[in-house]
MARPA-571311 format. One record per residue (C-alpha): residue number from 1; x, y, z; residue in three letters; chain. Coordinates in steps of 0.02 Angstrom, whole numbers, m for minus. Layout:
BEGIN
site resi: NUM, u: X, v: Y, w: Z, resn: Ala, chain: A
...
# end
This chain:
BEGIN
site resi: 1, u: m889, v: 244, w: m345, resn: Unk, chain: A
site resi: 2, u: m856, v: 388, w: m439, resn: Unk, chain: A
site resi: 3, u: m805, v: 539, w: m334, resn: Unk, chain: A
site resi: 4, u: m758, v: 750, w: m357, resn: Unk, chain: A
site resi: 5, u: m590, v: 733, w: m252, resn: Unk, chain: A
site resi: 6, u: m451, v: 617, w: m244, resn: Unk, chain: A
site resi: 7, u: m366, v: 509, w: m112, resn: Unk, chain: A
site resi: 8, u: m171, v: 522, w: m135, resn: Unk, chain: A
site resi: 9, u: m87, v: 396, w: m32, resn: Unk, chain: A
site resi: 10, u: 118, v: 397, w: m13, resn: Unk, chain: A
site resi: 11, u: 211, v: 232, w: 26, resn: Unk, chain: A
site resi: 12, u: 334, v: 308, w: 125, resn: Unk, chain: A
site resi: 13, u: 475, v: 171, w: 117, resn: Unk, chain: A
site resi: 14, u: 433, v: m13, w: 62, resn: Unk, chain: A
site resi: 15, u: 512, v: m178, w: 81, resn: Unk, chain: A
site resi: 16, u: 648, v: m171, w: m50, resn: Unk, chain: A
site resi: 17, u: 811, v: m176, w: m58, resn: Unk, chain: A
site resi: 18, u: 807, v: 22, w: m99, resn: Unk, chain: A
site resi: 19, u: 919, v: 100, w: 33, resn: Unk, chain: A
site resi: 20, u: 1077, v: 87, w: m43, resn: Unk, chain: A
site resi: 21, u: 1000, v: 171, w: m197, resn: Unk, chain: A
site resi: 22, u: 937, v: 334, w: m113, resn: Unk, chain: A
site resi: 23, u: 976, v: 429, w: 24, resn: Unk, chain: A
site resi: 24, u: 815, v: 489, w: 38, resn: Unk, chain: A
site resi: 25, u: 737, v: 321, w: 101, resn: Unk, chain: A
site resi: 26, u: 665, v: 320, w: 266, resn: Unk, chain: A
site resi: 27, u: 751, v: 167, w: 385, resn: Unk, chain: A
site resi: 28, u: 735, v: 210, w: 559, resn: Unk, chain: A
site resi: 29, u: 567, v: 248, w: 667, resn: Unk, chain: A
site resi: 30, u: 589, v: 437, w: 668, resn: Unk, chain: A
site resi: 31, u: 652, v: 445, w: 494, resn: Unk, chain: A
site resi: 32, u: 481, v: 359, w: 445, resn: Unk, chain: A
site resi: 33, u: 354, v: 464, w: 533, resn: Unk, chain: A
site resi: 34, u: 446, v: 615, w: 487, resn: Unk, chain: A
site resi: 35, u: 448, v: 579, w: 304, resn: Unk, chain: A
site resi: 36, u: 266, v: 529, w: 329, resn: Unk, chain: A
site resi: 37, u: 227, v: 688, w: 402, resn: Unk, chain: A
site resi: 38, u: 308, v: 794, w: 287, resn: Unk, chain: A
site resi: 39, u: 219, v: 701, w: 127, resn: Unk, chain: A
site resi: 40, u: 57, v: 740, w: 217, resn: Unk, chain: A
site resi: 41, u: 115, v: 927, w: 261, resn: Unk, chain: A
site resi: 42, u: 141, v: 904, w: 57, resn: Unk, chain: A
site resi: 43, u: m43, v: 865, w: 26, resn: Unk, chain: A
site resi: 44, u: m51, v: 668, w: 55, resn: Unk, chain: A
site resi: 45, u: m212, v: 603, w: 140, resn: Unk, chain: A
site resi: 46, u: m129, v: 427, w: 183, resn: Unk, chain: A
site resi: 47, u: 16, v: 361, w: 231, resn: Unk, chain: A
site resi: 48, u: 61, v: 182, w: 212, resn: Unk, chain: A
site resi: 49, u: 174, v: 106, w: 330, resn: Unk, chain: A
site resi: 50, u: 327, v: m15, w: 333, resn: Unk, chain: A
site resi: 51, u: 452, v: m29, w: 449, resn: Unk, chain: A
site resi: 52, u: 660, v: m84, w: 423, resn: Unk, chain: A
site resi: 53, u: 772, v: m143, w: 528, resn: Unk, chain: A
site resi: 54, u: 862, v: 20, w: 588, resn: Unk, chain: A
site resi: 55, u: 1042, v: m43, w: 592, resn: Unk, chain: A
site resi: 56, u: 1036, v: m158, w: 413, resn: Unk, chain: A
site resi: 57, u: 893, v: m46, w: 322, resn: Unk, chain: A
site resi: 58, u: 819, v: m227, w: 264, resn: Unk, chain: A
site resi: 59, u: 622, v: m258, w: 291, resn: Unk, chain: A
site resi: 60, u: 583, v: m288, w: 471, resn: Unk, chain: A
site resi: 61, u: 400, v: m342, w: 568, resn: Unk, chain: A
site resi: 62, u: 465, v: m307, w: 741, resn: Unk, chain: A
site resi: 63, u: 281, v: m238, w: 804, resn: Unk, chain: A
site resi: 64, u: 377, v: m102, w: 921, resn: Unk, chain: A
site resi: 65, u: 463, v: m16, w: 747, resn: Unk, chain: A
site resi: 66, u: 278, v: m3, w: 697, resn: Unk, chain: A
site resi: 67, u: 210, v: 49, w: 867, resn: Unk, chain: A
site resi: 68, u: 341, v: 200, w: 860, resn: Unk, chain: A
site resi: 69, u: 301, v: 250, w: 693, resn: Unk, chain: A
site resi: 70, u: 122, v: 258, w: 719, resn: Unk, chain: A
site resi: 71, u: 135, v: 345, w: 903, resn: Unk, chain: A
site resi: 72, u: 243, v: 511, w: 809, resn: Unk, chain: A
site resi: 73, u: 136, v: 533, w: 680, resn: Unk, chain: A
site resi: 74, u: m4, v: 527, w: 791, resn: Unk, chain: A
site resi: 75, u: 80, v: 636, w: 931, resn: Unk, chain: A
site resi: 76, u: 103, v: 762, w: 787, resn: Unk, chain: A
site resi: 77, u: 8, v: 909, w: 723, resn: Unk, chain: A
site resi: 78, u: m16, v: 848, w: 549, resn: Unk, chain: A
site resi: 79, u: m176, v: 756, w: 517, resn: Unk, chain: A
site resi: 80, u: m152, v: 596, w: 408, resn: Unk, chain: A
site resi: 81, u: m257, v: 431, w: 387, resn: Unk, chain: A
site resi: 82, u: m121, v: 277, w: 418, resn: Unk, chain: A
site resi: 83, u: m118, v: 133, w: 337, resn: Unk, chain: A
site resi: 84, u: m17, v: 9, w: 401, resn: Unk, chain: A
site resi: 85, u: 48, v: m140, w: 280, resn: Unk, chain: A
site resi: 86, u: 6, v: m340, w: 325, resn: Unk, chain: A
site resi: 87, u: 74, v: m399, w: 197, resn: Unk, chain: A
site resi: 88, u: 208, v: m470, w: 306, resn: Unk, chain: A
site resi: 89, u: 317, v: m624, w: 281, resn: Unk, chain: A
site resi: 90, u: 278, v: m692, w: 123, resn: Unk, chain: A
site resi: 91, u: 446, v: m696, w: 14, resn: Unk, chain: A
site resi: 92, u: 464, v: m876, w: m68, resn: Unk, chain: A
site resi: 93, u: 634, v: m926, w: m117, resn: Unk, chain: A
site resi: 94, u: 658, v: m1109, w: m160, resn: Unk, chain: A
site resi: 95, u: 830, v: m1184, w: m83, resn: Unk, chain: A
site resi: 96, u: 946, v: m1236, w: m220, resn: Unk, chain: A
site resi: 97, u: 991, v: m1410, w: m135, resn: Unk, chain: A
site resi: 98, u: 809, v: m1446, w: m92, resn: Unk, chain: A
site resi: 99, u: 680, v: m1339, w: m185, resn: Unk, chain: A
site resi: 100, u: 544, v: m1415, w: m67, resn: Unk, chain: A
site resi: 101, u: 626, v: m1279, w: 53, resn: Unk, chain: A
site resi: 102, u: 640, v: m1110, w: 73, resn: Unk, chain: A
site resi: 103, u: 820, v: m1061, w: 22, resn: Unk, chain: A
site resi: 104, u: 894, v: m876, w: 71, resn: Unk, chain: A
site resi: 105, u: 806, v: m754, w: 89, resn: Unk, chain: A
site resi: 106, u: 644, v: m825, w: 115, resn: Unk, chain: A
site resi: 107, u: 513, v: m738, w: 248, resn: Unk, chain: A
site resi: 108, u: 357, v: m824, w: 302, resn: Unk, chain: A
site resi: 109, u: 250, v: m769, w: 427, resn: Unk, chain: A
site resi: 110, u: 75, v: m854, w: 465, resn: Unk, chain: A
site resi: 111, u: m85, v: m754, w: 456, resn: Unk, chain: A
site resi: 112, u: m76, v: m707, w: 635, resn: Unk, chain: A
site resi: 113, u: 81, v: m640, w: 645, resn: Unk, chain: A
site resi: 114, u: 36, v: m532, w: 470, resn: Unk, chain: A
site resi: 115, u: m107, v: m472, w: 570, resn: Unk, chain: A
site resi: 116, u: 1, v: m412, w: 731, resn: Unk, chain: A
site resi: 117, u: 45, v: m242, w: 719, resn: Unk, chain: A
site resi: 118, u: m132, v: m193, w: 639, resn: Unk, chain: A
site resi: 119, u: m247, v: m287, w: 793, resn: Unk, chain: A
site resi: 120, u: m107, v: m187, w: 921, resn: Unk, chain: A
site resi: 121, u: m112, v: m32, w: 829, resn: Unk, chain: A
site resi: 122, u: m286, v: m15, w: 758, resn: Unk, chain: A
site resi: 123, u: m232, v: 88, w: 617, resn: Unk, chain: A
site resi: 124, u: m369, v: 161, w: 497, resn: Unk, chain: A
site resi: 125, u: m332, v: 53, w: 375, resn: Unk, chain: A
site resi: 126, u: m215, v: m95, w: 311, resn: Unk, chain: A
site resi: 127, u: m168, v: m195, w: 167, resn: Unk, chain: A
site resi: 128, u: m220, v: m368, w: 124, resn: Unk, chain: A
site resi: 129, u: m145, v: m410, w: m37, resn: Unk, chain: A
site resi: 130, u: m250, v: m553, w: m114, resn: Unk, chain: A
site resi: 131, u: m164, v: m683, w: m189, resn: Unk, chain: A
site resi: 132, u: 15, v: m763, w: m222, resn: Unk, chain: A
site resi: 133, u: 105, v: m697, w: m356, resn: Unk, chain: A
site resi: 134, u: 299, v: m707, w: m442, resn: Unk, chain: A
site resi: 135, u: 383, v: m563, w: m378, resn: Unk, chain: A
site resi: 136, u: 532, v: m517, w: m497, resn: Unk, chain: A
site resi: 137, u: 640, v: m667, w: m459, resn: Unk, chain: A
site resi: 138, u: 539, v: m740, w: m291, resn: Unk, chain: A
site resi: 139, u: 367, v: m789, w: m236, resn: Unk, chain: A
site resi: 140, u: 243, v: m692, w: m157, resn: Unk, chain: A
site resi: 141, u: 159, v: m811, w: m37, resn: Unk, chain: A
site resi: 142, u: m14, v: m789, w: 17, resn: Unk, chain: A
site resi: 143, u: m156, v: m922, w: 2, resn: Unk, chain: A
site resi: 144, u: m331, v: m927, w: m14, resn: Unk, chain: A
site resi: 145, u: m372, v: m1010, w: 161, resn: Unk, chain: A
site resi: 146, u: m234, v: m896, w: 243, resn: Unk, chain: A
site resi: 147, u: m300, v: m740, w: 153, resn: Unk, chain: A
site resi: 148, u: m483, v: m785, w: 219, resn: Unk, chain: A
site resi: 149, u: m414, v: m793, w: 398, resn: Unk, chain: A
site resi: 150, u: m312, v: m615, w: 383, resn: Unk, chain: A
site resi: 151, u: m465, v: m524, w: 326, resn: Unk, chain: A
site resi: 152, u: m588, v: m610, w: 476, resn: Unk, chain: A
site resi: 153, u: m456, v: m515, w: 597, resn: Unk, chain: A
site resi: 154, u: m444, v: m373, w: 508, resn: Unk, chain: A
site resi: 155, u: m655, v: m385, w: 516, resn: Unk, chain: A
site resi: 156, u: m661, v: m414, w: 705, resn: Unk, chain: A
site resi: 157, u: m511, v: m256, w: 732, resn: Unk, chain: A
site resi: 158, u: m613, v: m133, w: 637, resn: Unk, chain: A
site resi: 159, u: m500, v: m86, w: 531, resn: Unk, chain: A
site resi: 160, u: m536, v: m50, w: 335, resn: Unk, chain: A
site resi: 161, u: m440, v: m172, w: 228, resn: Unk, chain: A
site resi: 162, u: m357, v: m95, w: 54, resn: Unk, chain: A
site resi: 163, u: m387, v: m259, w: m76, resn: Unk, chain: A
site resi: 164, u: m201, v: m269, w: m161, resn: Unk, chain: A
site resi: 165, u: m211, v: m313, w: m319, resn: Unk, chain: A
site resi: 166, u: m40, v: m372, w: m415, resn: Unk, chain: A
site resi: 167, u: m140, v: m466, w: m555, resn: Unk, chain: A
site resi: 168, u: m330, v: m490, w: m624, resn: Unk, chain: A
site resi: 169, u: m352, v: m663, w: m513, resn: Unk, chain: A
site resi: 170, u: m317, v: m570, w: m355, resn: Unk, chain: A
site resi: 171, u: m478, v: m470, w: m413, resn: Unk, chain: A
site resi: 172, u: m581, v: m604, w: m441, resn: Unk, chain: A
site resi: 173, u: m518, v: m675, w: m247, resn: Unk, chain: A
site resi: 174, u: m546, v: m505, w: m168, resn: Unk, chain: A
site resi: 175, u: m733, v: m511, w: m230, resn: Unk, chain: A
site resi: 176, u: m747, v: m678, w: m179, resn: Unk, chain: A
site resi: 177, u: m714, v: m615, w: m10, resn: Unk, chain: A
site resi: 178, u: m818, v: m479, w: m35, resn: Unk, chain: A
site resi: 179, u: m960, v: m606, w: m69, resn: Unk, chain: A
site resi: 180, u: m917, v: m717, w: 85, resn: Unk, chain: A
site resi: 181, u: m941, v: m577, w: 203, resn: Unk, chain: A
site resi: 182, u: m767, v: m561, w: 281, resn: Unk, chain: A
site resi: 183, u: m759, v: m374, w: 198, resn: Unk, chain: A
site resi: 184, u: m882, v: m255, w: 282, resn: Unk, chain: A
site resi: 185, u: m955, v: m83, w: 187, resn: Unk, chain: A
site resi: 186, u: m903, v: m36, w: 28, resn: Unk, chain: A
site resi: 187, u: m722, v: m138, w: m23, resn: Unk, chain: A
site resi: 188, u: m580, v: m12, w: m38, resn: Unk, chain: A
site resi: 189, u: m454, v: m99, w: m216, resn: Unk, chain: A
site resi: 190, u: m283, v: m60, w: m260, resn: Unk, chain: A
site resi: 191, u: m213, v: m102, w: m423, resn: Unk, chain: A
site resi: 192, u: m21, v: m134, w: m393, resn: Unk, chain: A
site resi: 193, u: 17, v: m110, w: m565, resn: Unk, chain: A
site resi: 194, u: 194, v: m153, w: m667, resn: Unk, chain: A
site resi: 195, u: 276, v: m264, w: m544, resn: Unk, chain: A
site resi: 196, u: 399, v: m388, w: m629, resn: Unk, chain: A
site resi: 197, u: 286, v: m517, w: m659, resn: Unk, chain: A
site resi: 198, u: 98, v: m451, w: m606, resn: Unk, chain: A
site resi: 199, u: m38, v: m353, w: m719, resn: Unk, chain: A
site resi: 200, u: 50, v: m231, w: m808, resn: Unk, chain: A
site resi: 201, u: 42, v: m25, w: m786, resn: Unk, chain: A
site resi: 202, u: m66, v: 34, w: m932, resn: Unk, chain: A
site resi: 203, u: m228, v: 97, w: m963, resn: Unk, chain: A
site resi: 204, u: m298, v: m55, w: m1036, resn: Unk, chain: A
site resi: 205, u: m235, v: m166, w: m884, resn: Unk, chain: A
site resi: 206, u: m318, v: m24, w: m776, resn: Unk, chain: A
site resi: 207, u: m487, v: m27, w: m876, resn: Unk, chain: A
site resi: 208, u: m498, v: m185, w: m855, resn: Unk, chain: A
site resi: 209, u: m464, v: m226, w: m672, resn: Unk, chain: A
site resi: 210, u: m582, v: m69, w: m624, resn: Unk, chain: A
site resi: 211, u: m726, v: m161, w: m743, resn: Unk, chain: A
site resi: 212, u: m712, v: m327, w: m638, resn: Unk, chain: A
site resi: 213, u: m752, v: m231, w: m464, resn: Unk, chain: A
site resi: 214, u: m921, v: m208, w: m372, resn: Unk, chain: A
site resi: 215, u: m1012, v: m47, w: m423, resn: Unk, chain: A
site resi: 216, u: m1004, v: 22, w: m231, resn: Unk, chain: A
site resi: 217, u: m812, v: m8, w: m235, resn: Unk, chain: A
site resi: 218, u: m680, v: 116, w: m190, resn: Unk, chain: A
site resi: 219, u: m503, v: 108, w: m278, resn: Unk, chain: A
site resi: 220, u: m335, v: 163, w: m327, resn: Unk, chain: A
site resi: 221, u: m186, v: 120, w: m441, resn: Unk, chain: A
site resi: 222, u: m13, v: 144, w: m416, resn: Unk, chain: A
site resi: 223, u: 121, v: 119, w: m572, resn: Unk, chain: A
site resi: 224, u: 308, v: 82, w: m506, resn: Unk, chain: A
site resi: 225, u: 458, v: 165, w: m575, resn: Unk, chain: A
site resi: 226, u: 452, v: 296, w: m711, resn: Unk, chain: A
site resi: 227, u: 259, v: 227, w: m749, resn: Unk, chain: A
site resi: 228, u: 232, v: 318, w: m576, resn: Unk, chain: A
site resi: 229, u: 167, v: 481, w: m625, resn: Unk, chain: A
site resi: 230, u: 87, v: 410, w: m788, resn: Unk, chain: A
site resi: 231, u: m30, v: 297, w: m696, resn: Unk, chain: A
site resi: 232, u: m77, v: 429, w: m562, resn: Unk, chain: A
site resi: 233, u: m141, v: 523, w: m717, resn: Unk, chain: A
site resi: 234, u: m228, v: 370, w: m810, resn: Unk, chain: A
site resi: 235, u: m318, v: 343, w: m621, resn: Unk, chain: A
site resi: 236, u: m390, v: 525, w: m595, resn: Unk, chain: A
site resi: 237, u: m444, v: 527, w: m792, resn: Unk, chain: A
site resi: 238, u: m529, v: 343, w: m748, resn: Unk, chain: A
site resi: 239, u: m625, v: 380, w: m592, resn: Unk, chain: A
site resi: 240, u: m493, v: 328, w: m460, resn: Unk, chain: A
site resi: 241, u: m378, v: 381, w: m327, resn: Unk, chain: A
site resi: 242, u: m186, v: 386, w: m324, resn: Unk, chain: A
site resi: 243, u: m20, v: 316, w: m249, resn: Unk, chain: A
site resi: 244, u: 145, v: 382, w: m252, resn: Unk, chain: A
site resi: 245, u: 289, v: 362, w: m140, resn: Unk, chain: A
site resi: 246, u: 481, v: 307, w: m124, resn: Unk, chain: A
site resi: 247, u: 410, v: 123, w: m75, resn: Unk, chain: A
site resi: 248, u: 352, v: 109, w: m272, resn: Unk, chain: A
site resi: 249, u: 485, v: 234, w: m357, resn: Unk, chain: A
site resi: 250, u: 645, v: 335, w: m309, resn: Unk, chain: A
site resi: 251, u: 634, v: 470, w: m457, resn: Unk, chain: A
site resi: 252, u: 573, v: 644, w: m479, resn: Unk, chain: A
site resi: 253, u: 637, v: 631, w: m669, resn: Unk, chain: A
site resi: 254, u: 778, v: 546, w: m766, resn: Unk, chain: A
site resi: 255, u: 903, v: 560, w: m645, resn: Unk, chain: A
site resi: 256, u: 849, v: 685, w: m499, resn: Unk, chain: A
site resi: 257, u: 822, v: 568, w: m337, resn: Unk, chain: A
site resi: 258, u: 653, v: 600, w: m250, resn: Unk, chain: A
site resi: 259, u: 603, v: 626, w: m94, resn: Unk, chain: A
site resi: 260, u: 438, v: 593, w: m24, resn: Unk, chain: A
site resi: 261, u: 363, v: 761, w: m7, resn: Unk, chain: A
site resi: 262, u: 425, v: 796, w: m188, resn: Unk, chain: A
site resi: 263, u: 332, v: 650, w: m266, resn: Unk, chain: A
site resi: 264, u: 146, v: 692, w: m151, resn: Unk, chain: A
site resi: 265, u: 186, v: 875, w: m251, resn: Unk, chain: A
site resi: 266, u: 215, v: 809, w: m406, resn: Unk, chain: A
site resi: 267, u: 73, v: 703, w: m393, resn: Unk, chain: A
site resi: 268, u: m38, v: 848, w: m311, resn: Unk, chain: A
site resi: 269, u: m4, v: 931, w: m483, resn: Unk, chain: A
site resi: 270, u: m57, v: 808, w: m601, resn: Unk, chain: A
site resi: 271, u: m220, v: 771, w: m500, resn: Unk, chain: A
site resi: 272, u: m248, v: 958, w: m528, resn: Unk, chain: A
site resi: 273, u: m200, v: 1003, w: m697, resn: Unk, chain: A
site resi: 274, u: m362, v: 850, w: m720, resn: Unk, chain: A
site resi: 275, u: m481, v: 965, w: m632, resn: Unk, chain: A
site resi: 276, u: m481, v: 885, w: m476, resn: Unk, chain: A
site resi: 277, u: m410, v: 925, w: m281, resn: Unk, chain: A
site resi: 278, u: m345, v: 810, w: m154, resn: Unk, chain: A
site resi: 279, u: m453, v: 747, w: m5, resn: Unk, chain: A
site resi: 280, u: m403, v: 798, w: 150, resn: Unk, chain: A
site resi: 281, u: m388, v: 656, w: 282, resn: Unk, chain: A
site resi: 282, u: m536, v: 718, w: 362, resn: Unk, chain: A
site resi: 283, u: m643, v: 707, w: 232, resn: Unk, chain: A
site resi: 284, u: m567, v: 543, w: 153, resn: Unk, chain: A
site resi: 285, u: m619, v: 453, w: 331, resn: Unk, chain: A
site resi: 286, u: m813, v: 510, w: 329, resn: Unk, chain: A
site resi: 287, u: m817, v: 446, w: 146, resn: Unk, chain: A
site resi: 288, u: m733, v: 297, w: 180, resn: Unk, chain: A
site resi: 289, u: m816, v: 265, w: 333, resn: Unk, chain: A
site resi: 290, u: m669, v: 246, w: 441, resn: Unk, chain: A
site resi: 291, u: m658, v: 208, w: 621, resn: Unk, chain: A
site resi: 292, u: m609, v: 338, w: 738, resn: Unk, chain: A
site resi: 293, u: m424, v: 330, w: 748, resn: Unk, chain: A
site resi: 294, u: m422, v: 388, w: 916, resn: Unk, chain: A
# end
């Protein structure tokens, strides 16, 4: 659906193994919400939500890191539409002596448990990423029957699900679900673009992906690393919203380490240099036809 303004989401802090590399990644509770608050002081309309463990920094789903999270940026001042990942436990790592199991390092979680913190917390929205896919050296687990039973209790919270999209099949899956009824209203896509080894972040891959989605579809594109900034540009010049955020790229330029706020700035820039402004959160629910966060 082609729109005037533009939704700019910031992952605030990810899954990966990105704490060592920058200071300026979020770990704890607190640090979380207040990064999230100050990217949406910054100009973002979303925030999207993991949690770490706060003493190792690695990914965590303990539903009371999430419940803490969501509670200060809600008990803030600053407006901002969350969006809480469930992509949960779905790292693949065959076992060297027995490749039938999961070796180190491998995270599964059933649908259910992926599900958790979104049917406790009722954010505004969540992620649903729609399909298995190789993940730099792992696998990305998530099944057709399991992904069908995620987005029926995402349907029944009430919450709006954000299609992932790593590759061009997970398209054709997400409008599969669209067509079997367990997405209600007009689907919300996000192209996950130049992951190590998904669809890759250019404006041909882009073109393409947008092309294959229904006509009353919302959707974004992130690119990760240094393609960051060039794919928020390629999205705003092709009809679509953005996503930047230390969960997809530490950088402000060759060498400078980011911060969140800096990259919703940078971002905020680009999107207006194109002739476009950034939605506020109020205005992104009503045309997104959230559900009252409160």
């Amino acid at each position: 659906m082609a729109m005037n303004n533009v939704i700019l989401s910031c992952a605030i802090t990810g899954a990966g193994d990105t704490t060592e590399k920058s200071p300026h990644v979020p770990v704890t509770p607190k640090e979380i919400a207040d990064s999230a608050i100050k990217a949406a002081k910054a100009g973002a309309t979303i925030a999207h939500i993991h949690v770490r463990d706060p003493q190792t920094g690695k990914l965590s789903h303990d539903v009371n890191l999430f419940k803490e999270v969501v509670e200060r940026i809600r008990e803030s001042d600053t407006d901002v539409i969350i969006n809480i990942t469930a992509g949960g436990g779905g790292d693949w790592i065959p076992g060297d002596a027995d490749p039938t199991a999961g070796g180190e390092g491998t995270d599964m979680q059933t649908p259910e448990e992926r599900h958790e913190p979104v049917g406790l917390l009722l954010p505004e929205i969540c992620t649903l990423d729609c399909g298995s896919v190789n993940f730099g050296d792992q696998l990305y687990v998530s099944p057709a029957d399991w992904l069908r039973k995620q987005a029926a209790l995402i349907k029944a919270s009430g919450v709006k699900p954000e299609l992932e999209c790593f590759d061009t099949g997970h398209v054709r899956f997400a409008n599969q679900l669209v067509k079997e009824g367990l997405i209600e209203g007009d689907p919300l896509f996000q192209f996950c673009l130049g992951i190590p080894w998904g669809a890759d972040a250019d404006a041909e891959t882009l073109s393409y992906m947008r092309s294959r989605i229904p006509e009353n579809a919302n959707w974004a594109a992130f690119g990760i690393g240094r393609m960051q900034m060039e794919m928020v540009a390629q999205s705003v010049l092709q009809g679509g919203n953005v996503r930047v955020g230390l969960e997809d790229n530490l950088y402000l330029k060759k060498g400078v380490l980011a911060t969140n706020e800096q990259l919703v700035d940078k971002a905020a820039g680009i999107v207006q240099s194109l002739g476009k402004d950034v939605m506020s959160p109020a205005d992104a629910r009503e045309y997104l036809n959230l559900r009252n966060p409160n």
